[in-house]
PLY file of the C-alpha trace (Angstrom):
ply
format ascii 1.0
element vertex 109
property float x
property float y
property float z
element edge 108
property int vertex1
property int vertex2
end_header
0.00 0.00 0.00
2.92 2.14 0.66
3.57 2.71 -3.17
0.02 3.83 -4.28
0.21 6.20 -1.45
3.32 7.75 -2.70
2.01 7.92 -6.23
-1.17 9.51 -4.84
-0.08 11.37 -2.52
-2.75 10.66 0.12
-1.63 8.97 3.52
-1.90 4.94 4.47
-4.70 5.72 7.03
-7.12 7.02 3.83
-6.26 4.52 1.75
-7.02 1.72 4.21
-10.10 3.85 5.34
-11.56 3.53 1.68
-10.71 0.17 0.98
-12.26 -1.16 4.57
-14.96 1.07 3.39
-15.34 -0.42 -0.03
-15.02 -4.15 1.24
-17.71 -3.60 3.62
-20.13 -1.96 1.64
-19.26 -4.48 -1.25
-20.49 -7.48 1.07
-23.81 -5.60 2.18
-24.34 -5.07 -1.80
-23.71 -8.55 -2.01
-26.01 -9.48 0.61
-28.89 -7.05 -0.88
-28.49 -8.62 -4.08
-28.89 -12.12 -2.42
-31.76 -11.45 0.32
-34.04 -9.66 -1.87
-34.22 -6.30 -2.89
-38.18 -6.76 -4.38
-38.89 -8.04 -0.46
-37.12 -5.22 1.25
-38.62 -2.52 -0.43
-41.84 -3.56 0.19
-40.88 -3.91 3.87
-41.31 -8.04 4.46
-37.18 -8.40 5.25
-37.00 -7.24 8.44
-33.78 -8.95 9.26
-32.07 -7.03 6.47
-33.44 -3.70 7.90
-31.26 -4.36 10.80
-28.17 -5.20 9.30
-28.17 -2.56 7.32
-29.00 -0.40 10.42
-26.20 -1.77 12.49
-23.80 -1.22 9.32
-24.89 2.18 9.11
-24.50 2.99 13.21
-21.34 1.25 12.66
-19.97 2.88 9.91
-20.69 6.29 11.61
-18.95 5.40 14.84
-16.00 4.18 12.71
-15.45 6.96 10.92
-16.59 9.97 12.76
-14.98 8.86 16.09
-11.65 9.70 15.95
-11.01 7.28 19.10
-12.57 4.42 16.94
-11.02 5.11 14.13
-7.74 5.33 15.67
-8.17 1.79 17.29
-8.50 0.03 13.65
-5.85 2.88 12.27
-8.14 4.49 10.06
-8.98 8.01 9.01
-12.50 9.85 8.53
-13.96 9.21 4.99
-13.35 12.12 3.30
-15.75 13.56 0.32
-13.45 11.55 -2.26
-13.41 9.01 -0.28
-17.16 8.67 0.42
-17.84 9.03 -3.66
-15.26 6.41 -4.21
-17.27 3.93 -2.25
-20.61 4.66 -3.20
-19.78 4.71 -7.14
-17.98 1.13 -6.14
-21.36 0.31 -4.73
-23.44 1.32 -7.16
-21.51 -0.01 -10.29
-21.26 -3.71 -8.19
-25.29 -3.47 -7.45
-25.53 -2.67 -11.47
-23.40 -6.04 -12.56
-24.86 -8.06 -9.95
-28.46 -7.18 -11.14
-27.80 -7.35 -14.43
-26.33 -10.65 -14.25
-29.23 -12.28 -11.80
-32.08 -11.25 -14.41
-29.82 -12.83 -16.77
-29.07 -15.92 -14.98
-32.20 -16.41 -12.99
-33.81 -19.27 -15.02
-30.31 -21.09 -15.34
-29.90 -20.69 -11.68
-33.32 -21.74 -10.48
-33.71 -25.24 -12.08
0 1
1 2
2 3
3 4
4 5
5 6
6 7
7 8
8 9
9 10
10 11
11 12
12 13
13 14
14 15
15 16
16 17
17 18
18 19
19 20
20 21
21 22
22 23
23 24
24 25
25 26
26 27
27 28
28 29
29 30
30 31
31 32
32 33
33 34
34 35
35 36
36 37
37 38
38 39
39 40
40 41
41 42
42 43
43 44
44 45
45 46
46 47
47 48
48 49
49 50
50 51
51 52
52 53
53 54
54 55
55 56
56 57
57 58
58 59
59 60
60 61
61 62
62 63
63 64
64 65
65 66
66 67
67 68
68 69
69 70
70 71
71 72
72 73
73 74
74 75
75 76
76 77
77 78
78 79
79 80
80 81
81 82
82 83
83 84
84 85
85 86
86 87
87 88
88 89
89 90
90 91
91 92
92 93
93 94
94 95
95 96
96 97
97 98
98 99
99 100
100 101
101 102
102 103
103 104
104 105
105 106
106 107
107 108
């Protein structure tokens, strides 16, 4: 990590803040993709309403806590930082869509 950082110019602690940040919110994309988006907008996946609550409560702790932060040796998400992530989140939530409609009769029998 030390060489991107030098390239960059941004510090370790922001770089390892964005990818923790990425790799998280990758995995709850992941999970959204899998548990049902149809069900949870409509309100019938309860359980997913609370993960994604405790990621979110989490997530703010993490990275507006400078205590918290500092125990995992991160840095606050800056605005880059933040768009980073959510374009990574959005462009994996596009693929994975795309390819379930496209799959979906393959993978169900």
């Amino acid at each position: 990590m030390a060489m991107p950082c030098h390239q960059t110019g941004t510090d370790e602690a922001t770089l390892r803040s964005i990818a923790f940040a990425g790799l998280v919110t990758a995995v709850l994309v992941l999970v959204w993709v899998n548990r049902g988006f149809a069900l949870a907008a409509r309100g019938r996946n309860a359980p997913l309403a609370i993960l994604f609550t405790v990621a979110a409560i989490f997530f703010t702790m993490l990275f507006a806590v400078p205590q918290v932060a500092g125990l995992f040796q991160l840095s606050p998400l800056h605005r880059g930082g933040v768009v980073a992530v959510a374009l990574l989140a959005l462009a994996l939530l596009a693929v994975l869509m795309l390819a379930k409609r496209r799959f979906r009769g393959a993978l169900a029998g």
